[in-house]
N, C-alpha and C positions, 0 to 999 in steps of 0.2 A: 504494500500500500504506500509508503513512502519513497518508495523506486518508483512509483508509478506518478506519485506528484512531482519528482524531482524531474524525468523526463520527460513532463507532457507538457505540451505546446505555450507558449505564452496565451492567453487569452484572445489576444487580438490578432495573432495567429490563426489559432483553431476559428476564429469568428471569420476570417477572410476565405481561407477555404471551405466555410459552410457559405458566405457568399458565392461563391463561387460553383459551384455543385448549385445553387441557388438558378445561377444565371443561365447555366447550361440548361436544366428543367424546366425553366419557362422558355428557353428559343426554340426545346421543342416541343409546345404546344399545338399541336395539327391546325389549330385555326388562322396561327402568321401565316401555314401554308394551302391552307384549303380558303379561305375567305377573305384571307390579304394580298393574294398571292405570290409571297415567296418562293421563290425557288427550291424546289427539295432538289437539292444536289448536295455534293461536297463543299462548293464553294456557296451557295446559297445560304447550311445549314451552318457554315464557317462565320461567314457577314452576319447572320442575325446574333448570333452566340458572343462574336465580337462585340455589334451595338450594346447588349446587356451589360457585359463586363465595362464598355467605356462609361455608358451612363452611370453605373454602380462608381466607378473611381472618381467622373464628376461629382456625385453628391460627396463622397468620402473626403472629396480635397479641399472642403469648405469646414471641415466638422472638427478639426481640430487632433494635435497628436497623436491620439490614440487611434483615432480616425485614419491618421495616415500609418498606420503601421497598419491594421487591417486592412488599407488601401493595397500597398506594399506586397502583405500576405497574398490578397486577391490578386496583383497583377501578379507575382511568382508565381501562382495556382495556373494561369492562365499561360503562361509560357513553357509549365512543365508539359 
């Protein structure tokens, strides 16, 4: 139990990649692609997943330190 808090994520860490897992599960909602029309391609299902994540780091860059470490988290999530 003490190993387990000693190695586990900063907070704003583990918050950025639950963003993130976040942002992916909403771009794919069938309805950007069925009633929006989005592209279901590779590069289609690429650009919507990107727009989430950007929007997500705009709000993030306004909110303050901790904000930007979870910003941070979420763009590394997003590059792994």
């Amino acid at each position: 139990m003490i190993l387990g808090r000693l190695f586990a994520p900063r907070p704003a860490v583990a918050a950025g990649r639950k963003l993130y897992l976040s942002a992916v599960a909403q771009a794919r909602q069938p309805a950007f692609y069925e009633r929006l029309g989005a592209t279901d391609s590779v590069e289609g299902r690429f650009e919507l997943y990107t727009l989430h994540v950007v929007l997500l780091l705009r709000r993030l860059k306004r909110q303050g330190p901790q904000a930007a470490e979870t910003g941070q988290a979420l763009f590394d999530a997003y590059i792994r």
